[in-house]
C-alpha positions, 0 to 999 in steps of 0.5 A, a space after each residue: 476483520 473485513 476491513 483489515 483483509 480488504 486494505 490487504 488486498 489493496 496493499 498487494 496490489 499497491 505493491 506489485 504496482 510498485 514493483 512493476 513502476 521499478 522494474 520498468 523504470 517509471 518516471 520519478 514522479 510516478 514510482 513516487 506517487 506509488 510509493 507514497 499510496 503503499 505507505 497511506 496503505 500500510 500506515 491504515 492497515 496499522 490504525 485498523 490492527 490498533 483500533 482490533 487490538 485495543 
């Protein structure tokens, strides 16, 4: 369960970064690269609930 909380914070963080990327309108490639970090994101959280719940 730790690990799932840490990736959570690093989700929140990804994400407010995104966020921030957007609202100043960040080169392309930037909100790009941010965009694609909160999926890998995302997408380990999933594997870790996976691994949690089999």
């Amino acid at each position: 369960m730790e690990k799932m909380t840490e990736i959570q914070k690093k989700i929140e963080i990804a994400r407010l970064e995104l966020n921030r990327a957007a609202l100043e309108e960040d080169d392309y490639e930037s909100v790009y690269e941010k965009s694609v970090r909160l999926d890998k994101l995302i997408e380990e959280y999933l594997e870790e609930e996976e691994k949690n719940f089999v």
